[in-house]
Wavefront OBJ file of the C-alpha trace (Angstrom):
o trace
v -33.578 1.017 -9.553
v -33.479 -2.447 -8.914
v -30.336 -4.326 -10.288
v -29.564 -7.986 -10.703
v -26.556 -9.636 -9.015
v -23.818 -10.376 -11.922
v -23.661 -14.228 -10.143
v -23.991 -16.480 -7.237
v -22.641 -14.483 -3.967
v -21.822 -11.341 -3.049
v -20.586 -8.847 -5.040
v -18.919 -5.295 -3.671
v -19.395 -2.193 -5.294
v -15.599 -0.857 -6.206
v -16.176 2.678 -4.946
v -12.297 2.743 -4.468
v -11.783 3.338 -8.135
v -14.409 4.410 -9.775
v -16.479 7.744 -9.739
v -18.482 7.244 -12.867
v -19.848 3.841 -14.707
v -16.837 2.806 -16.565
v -16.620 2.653 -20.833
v -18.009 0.655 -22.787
v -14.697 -0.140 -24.231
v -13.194 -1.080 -21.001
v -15.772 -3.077 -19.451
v -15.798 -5.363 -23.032
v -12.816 -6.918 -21.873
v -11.259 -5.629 -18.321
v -13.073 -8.260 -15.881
v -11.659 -11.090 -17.194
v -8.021 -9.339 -16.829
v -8.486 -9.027 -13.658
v -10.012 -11.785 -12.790
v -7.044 -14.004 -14.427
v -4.623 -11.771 -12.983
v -5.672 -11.967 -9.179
v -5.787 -15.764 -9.292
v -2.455 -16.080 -10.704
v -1.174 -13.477 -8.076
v -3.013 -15.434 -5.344
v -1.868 -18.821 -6.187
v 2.024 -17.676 -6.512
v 1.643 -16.054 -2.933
v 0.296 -18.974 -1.051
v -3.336 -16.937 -0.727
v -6.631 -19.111 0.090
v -8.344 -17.007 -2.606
v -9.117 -18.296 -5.772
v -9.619 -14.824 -7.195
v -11.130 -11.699 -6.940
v -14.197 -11.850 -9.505
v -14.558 -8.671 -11.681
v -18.363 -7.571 -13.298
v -20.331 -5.012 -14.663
v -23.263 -3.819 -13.669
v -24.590 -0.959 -15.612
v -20.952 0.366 -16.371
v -19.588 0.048 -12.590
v -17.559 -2.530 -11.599
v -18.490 -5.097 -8.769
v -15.875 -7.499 -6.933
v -16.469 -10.936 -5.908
v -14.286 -12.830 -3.540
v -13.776 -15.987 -4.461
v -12.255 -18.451 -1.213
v -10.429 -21.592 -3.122
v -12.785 -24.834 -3.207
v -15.990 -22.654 -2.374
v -19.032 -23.204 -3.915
v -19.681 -19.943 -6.135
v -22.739 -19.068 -4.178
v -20.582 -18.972 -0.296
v -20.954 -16.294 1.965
v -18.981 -17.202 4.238
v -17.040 -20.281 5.456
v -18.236 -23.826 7.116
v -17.856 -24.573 10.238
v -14.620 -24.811 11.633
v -14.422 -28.969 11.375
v -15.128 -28.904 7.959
v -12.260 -25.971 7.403
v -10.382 -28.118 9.277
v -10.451 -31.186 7.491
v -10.554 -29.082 4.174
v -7.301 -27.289 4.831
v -6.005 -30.345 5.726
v -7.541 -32.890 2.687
v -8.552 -30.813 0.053
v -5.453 -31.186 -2.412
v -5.743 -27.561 -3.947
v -5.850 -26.139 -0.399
v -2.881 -28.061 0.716
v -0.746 -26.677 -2.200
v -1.833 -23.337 -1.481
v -1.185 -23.925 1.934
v 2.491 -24.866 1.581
v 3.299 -22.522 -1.037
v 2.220 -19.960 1.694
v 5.123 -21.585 3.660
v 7.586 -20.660 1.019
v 6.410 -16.927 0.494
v 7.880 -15.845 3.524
v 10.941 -18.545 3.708
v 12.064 -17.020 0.299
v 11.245 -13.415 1.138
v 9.658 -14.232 -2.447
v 8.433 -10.494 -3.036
v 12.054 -9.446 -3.068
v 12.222 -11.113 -6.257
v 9.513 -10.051 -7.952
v 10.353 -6.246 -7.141
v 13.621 -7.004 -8.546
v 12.088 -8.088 -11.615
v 9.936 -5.522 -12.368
v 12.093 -3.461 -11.579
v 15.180 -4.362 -13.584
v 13.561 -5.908 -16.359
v 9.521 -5.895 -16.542
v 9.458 -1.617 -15.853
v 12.221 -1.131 -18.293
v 10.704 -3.059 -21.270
v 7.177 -1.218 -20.703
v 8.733 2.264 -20.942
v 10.657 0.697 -24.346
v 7.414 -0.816 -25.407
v 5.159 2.242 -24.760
v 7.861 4.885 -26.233
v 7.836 2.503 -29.454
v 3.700 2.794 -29.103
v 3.841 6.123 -28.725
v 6.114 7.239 -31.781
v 3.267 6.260 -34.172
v 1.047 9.148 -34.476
v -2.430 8.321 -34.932
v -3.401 11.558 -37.132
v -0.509 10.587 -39.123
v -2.447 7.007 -39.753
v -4.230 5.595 -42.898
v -7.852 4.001 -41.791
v -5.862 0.517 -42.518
v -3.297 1.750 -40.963
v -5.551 2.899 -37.429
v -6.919 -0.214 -37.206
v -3.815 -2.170 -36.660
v -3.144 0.710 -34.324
v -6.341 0.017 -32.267
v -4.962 -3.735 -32.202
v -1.527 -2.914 -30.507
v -3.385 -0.734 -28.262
v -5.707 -3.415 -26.824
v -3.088 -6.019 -26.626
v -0.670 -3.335 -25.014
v -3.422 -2.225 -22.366
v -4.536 -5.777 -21.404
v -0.735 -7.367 -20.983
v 0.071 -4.377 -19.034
v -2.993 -4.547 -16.552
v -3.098 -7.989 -16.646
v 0.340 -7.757 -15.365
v -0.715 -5.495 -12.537
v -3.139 -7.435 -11.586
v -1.512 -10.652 -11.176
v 1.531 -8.274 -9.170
v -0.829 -7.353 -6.140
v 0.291 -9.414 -3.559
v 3.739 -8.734 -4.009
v 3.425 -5.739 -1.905
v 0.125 -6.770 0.404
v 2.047 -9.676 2.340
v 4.925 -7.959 3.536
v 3.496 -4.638 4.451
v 0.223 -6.434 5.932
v 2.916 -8.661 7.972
v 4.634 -6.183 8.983
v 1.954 -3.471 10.322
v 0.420 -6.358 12.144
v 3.743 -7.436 14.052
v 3.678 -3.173 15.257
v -0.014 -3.883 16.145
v 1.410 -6.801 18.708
v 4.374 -4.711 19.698
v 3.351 -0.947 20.428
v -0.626 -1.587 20.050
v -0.321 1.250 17.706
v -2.955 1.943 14.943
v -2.436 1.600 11.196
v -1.992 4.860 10.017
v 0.919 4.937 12.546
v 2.452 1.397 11.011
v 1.978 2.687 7.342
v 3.447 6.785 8.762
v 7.037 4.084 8.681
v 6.282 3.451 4.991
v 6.533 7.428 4.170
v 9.264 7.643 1.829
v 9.530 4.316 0.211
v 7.111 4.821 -2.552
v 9.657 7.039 -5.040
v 7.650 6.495 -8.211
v 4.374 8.894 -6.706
v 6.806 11.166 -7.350
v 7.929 10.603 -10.748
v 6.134 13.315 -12.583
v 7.374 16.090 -9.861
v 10.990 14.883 -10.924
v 10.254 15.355 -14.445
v 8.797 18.699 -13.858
v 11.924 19.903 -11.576
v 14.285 18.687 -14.554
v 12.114 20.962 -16.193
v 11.695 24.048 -14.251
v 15.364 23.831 -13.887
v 16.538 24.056 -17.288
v 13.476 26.990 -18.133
v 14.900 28.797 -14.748
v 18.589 28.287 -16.568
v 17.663 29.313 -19.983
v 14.923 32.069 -18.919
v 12.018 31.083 -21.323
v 9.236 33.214 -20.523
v 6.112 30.692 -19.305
v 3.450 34.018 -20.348
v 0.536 33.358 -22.726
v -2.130 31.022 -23.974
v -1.110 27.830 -22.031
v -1.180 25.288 -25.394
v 0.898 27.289 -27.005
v 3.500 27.828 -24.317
v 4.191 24.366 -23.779
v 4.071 23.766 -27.957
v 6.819 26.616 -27.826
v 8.320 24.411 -24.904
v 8.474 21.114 -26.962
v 10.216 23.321 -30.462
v 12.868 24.964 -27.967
v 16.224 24.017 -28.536
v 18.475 22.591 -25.650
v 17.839 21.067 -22.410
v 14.487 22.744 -22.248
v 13.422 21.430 -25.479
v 14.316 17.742 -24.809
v 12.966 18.001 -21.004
v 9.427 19.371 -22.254
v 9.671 16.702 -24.626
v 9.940 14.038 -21.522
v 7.512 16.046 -19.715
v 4.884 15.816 -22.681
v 5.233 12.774 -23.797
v 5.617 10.978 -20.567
v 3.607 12.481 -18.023
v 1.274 14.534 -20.748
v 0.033 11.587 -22.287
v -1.220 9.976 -18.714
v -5.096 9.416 -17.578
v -5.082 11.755 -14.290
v -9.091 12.362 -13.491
v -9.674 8.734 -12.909
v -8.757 4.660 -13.952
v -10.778 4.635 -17.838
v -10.086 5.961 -21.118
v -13.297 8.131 -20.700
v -11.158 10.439 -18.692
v -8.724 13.011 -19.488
v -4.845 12.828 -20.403
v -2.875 15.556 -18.605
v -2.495 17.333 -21.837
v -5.848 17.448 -22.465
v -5.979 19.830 -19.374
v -3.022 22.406 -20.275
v -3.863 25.236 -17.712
v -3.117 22.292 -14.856
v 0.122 21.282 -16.390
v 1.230 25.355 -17.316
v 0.224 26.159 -13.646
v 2.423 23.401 -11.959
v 5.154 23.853 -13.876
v 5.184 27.804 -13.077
v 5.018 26.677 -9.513
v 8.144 24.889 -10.029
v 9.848 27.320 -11.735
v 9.029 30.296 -8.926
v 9.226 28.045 -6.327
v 12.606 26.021 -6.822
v 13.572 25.031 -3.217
v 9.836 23.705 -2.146
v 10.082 20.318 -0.468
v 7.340 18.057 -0.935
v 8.350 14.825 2.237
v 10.587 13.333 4.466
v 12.349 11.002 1.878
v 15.954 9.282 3.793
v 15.900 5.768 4.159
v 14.606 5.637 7.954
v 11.431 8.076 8.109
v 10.961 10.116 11.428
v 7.886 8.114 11.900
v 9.792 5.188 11.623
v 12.263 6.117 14.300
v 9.081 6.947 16.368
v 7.488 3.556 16.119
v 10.796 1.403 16.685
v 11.131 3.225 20.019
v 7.869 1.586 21.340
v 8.796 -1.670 19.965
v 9.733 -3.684 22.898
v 14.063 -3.954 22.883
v 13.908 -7.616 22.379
v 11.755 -7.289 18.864
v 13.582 -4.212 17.234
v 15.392 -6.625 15.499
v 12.669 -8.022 14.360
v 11.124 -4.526 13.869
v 14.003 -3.655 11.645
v 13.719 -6.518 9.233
v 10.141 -6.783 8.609
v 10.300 -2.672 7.948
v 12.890 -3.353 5.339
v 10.848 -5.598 3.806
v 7.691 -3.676 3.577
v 9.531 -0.750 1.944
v 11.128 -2.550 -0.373
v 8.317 -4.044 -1.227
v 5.896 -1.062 -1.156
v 7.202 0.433 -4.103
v 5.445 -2.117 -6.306
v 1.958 -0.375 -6.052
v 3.208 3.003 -7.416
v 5.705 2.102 -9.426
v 3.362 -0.219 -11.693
v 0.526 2.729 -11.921
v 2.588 4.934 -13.783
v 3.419 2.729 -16.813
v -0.354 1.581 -16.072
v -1.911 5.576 -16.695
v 0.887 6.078 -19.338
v -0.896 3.212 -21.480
v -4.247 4.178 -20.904
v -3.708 7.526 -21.706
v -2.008 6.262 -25.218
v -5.032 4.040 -25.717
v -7.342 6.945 -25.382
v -5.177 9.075 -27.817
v -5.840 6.476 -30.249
v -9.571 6.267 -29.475
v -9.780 10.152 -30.158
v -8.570 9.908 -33.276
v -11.287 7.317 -34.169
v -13.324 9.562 -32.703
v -12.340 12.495 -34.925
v -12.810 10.382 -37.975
v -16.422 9.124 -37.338
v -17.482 13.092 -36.598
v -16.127 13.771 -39.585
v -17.965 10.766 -41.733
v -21.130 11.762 -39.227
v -20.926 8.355 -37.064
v -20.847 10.154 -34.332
v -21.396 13.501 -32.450
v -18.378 14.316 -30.595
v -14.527 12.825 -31.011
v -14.573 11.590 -27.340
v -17.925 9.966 -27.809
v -15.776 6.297 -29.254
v -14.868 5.475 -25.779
v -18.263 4.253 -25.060
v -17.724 1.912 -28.831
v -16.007 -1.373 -28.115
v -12.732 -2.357 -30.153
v -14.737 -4.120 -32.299
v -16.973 -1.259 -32.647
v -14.230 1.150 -33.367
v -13.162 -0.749 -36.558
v -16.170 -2.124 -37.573
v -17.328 1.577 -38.068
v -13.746 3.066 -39.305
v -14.286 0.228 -42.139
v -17.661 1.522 -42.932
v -19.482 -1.755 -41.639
v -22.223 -0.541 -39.359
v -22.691 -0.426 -35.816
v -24.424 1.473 -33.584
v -25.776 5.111 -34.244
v -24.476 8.712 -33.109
v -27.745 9.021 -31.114
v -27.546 5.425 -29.540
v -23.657 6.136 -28.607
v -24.567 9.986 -27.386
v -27.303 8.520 -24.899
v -24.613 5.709 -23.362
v -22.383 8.764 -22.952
v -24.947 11.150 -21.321
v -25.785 7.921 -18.840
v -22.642 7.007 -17.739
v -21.768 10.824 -16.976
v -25.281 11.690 -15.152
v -24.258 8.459 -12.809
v -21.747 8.103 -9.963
v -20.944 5.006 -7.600
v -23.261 6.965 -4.879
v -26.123 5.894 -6.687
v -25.584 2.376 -6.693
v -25.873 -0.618 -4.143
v -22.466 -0.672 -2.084
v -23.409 -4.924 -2.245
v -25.883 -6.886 -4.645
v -26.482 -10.412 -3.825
v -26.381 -11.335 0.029
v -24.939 -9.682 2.427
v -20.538 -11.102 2.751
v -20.163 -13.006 5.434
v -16.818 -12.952 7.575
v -13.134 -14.520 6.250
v -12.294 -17.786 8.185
v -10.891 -16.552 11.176
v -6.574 -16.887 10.232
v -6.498 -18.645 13.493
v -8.537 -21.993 11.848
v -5.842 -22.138 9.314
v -2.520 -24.095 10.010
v 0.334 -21.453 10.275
v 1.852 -21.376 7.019
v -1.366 -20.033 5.957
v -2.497 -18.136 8.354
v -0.123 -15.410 8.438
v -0.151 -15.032 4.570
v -4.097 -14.793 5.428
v -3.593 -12.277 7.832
v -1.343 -9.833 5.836
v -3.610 -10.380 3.029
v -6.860 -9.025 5.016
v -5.321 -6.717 6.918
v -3.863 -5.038 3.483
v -7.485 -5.076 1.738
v -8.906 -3.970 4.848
v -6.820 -0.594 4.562
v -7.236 -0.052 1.251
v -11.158 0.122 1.272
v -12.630 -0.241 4.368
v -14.187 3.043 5.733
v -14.236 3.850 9.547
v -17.127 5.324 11.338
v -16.795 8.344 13.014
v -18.758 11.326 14.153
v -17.830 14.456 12.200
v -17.699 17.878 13.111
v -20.603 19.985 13.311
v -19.522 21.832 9.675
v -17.686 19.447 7.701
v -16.659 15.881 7.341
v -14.642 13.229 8.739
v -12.768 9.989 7.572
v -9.468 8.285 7.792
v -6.292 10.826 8.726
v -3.548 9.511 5.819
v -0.894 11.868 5.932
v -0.185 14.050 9.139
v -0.748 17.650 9.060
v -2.766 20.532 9.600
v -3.595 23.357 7.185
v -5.985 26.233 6.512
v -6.998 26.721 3.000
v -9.535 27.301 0.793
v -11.508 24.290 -0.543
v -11.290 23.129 -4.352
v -14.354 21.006 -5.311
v -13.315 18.407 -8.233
v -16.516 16.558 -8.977
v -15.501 15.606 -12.570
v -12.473 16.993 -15.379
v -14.064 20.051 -16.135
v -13.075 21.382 -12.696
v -9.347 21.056 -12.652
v -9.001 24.137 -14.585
v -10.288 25.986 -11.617
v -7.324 24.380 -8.958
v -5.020 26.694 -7.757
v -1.873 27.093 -5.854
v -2.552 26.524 -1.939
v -5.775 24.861 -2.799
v -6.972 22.167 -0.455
v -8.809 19.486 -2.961
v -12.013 17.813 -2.224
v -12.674 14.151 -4.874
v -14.399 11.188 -4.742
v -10.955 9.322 -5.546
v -7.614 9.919 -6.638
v -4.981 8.111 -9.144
v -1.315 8.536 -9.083
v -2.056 10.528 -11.830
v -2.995 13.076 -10.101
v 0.299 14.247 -8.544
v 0.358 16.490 -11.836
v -1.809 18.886 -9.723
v 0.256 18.194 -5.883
v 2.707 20.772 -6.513
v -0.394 22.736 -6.328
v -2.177 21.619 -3.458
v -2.154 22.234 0.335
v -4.287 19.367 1.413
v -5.864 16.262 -0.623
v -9.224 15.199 0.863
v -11.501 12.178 -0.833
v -14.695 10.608 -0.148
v -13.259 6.892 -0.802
v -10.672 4.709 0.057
v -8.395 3.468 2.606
v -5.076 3.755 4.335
v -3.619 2.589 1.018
v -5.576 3.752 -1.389
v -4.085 6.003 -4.157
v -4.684 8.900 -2.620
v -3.542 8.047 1.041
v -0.303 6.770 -0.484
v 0.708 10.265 -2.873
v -0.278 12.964 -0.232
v 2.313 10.905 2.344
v 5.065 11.132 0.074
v 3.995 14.694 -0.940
v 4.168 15.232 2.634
v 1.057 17.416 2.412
v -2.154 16.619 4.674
v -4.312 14.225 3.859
v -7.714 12.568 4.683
v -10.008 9.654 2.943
v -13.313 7.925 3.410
v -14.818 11.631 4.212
v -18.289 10.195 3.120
v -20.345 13.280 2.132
v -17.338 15.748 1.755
v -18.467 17.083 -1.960
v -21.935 17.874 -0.635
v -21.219 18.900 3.120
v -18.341 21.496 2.013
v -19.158 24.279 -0.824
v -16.449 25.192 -3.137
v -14.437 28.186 -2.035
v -14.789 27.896 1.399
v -12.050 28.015 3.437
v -11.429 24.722 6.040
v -8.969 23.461 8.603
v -8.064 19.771 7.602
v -6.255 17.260 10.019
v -4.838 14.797 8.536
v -4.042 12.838 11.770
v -7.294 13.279 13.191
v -9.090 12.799 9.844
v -11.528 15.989 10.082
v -12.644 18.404 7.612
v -13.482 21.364 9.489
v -15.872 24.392 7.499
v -14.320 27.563 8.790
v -15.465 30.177 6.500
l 1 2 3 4 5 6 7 8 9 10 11 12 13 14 15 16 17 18 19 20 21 22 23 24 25 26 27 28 29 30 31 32 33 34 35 36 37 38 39 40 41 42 43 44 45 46 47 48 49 50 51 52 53 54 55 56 57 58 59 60 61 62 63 64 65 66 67 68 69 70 71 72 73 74 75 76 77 78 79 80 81 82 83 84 85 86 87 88 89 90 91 92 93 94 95 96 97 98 99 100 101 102 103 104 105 106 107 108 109 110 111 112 113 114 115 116 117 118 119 120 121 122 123 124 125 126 127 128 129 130 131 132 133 134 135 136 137 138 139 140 141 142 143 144 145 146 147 148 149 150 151 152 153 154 155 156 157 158 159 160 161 162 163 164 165 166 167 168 169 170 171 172 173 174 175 176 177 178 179 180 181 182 183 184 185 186 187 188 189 190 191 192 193 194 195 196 197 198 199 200 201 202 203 204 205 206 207 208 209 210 211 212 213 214 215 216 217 218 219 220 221 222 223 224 225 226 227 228 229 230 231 232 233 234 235 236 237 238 239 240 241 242 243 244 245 246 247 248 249 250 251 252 253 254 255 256 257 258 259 260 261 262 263 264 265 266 267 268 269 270 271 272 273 274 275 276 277 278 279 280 281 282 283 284 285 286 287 288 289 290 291 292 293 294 295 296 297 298 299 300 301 302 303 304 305 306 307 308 309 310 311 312 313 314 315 316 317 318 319 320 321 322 323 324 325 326 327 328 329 330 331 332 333 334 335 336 337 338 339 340 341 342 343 344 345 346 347 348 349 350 351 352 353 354 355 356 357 358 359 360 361 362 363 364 365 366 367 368 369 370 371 372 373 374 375 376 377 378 379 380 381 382 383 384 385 386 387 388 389 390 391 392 393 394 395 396 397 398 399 400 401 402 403 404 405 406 407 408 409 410 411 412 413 414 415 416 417 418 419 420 421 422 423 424 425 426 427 428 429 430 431 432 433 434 435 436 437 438 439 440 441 442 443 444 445 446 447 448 449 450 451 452 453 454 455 456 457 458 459 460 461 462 463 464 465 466 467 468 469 470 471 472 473 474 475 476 477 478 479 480 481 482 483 484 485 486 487 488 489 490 491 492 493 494 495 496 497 498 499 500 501 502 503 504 505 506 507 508 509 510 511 512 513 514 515 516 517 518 519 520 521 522 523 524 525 526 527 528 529 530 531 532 533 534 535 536 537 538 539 540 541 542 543 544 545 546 547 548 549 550 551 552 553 554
């Protein structure tokens, strides 16, 4: 099928996050949040980038970059006089150019962790327990509607806000895995091995779930039966296990963990996945999941190489990259706790509209837009059961492999970092070298059964191979299990306690799932192009992740 460009330029499939076309709901309003967010994120970090451009195209989401003072049509820059004379005349670039100065002057991401941190993070949790109190079965139809309000302004400020908070931890991990480039000449899984450790909040849910285990192991609450109503029996008991479960369920239950749309599932949605991990837990109380002190063995490692007269150096720019590194992870789990209390909401439309015979199945509203949603709760129309059921059965017969990777021309190259004066340029080259590890795929030849891509997280195991093409296969993960995805979300560390190996046909370096199996400690490999179709389920293979190979064994 032939599809039309969203706009002038090139525009890049984002096979990073997204498996499936996304909701109708959330492409009604997403692109502009993001679009908005990465300017304002690009302009407070000194970035030549107006913005990353967000569109749909048939339900999947294509990227645009957008250089500042280009034409919307460029692919690529002019020639280096006229980028000289730009960066030097052009008023908007010479603002940009000198705030760059001041990003790394100011250490200016230390600030903006610190305010997430202490204040932004804090008021989210208050905001989204407050959210979350209001029970949408509980709801009149008046009443759900203001509901579905609060939920659309709560999941735009909050992705908005992680939009615009990107850069804060590209620059100073970019910066500093290019300075150990210089140094050792090492590659960059070996600069982001020193990051191992410094990303706490991937493992947020497996705290909750030791808090957990702990009190069940104290108490000795049998974990035997139906799964939904164990953990219902979990949530009524009295004590710490009570309130714990309650924490557990209403925190990390109420996430999105099969992908980054309310069209997926909540972890509670799934309670065989959440029963099994927390039985692992419970049997399995002194498992260690990574290397977690302050200076990683890697780390050590690397600093060795480092010429004596830069360790110094070394030391400084590491601090900053971990400290700044905890950003990415620590946003995504207030952002999959909101989506997942959107969706809740949207279910319960759902429910209603079965029930008046607006539609055929609960989960079918996700594919109405807001409007939609209360237009038909209100009895005003809209479209039919049959027109929503066939947007449903499209977007789940599709995935990202059958679209374009680019529509529009071809993207030309960045300006080189060396055309820019220095300010900018090493803002520019922290910024590429970041987006080049989070997406960028690397050739390689793969073995002669199996797959290869990018090794993310050392280590070597033998397992047997979990296929998850889409949420109905999680049930079906079990303990030791080596899984095979397209992509991963943070979300998904409800099933690492689980899992021997992670393996994923997308992403980069520091993607998702590249970031959660390091600080699981448990191998891991990405950009395995092919890996769903070249490996059957149940088969048992040897996965490197330092080598990046997905070896078919049996």
């Amino acid at each position: 099928m032939n599809y039309t460009p969203p706009g002038p330029g090139s525009w890049i499939l984002d096979a990073a996050h997204c498996e499936r076309p996304h909701s109708r709901y959330v492409t009604d309003f997403f692109g502009d949040l993001y679009t908005r967010g990465f300017r304002e994120g690009f302009a407070r970090y000194g970035i030549l980038l107006d913005t990353i451009e967000l569109q749909f195209v048939d339900g999947f989401a294509y990227q645009r970059i957008a250089p500042l003072g280009a034409p919307p049509g460029a692919t690529g820059p002019p020639p280096r006089p006229v980028f000289w004379l730009l960066t030097r005349l052009h008023p908007a670039l010479r603002r940009r150019i000198r705030e760059a100065g001041k990003v790394f002057a100011e250490k200016r991401w230390r600030a903006d962790v610190d305010h997430f941190f202490d204040e932004q993070r804090p008021r989210w949790r208050k905001r989204l327990a407050e959210f979350a109190a209001d029970k949408p079965g509980a709801l009149s139809d008046d009443q759900l509607v203001d509901h579905l309000a609060r939920a659309k302004t709560l999941i735009a400020e909050v992705m908005y806000d992680h939009f615009s908070a990107g850069p804060v931890g590209f620059i100073p991990v970019g910066d500093f895995a290019l300075a150990c480039t210089d140094w050792t000449g090492c590659d960059a899984r070996e600069a982001i091995d020193a990051l191992t450790g410094a990303s706490p909040h991937s493992l947020d849910a497996l705290e909750i779930f030791q808090r957990l285990a702990e009190a069940i192991r104290t108490a000795g609450v049998s974990l035997e039966g139906d799964p939904s109503e164990v953990l219902d029996k979990l949530r009524s008991a009295e004590g710490e296990v009570g309130v714990a479960a309650q924490v557990w369920l209403d925190e990390v239950g109420e996430r999105i963990f099969t992908g980054h749309d309310v069209a997926e599932l909540r972890v509670v949605e799934r309670p065989k996945v959440m029963l099994d991990a927390l039985i692992h837990h419970v049997q399995h109380p002194d498992d260690t999941t990574s290397e977690s002190s302050d200076t990683p063995d890697a780390a050590k490692a690397l600093r060795q190489r480092v010429p004596e007269a830069h360790r110094g150096a070394f030391d400084d720019l590491l601090a900053e990259a971990r400290y700044a590194h905890q950003m990415r992870d620590g946003h995504s789990s207030i952002d999959f706790w909101a989506m997942g209390l959107v969706r809740r909401a949207i279910l319960e439309v759902g429910r209603r509209l079965v029930d008046a015979g607006r539609l055929h199945n609960a989960s079918d509203a996700v594919d109405l837009t807001h409007d939609e949603q209360v237009a038909a709760l209100r009895g005003q129309g809209g479209p039919s059961a049959d027109e929503v059921a066939g947007w449903v059965h499209h977007r789940e017969s599709l995935t990202c492999s059958d679209m374009p990777d680019v529509l529009g021309p071809e993207p030309g190259d960045p300006p080189p970092p060396e055309w820019l004066p220095e300010q900018g340029a090493r803002v520019a080259r922290a910024m590429q070298w970041y987006l080049e590890s989070m997406f960028a795929p690397r050739e390689s030849k793969a073995p002669e059964a199996g797959v290869v891509g990018i090794g993310a997280s050392p280590g070597h195991i033998r397992a047997r191979a979990r296929l998850v093409s889409g949420p109905e296969d999680f049930g079906r993960v079990q303990q030791g299990d080596v899984l095979i995805a397209r992509i991963t979300t943070t979300a998904y560390n409800v099933l690492l306690p689980l899992l021997g190996g992670v393996v994923t046909e997308r992403g980069g370096l520091l993607s998702h799932p590249a970031i959660v199996a390091r600080e699981y400690g448990i191998p891991g490999v990405v950009a395995a192009r092919g890996a769903l179709s070249a490996i059957p389920d149940g088969a048992t293979v040897e996965v490197d992740g330092v080598a990046g190979t997905v070896r078919v064994v049996a």
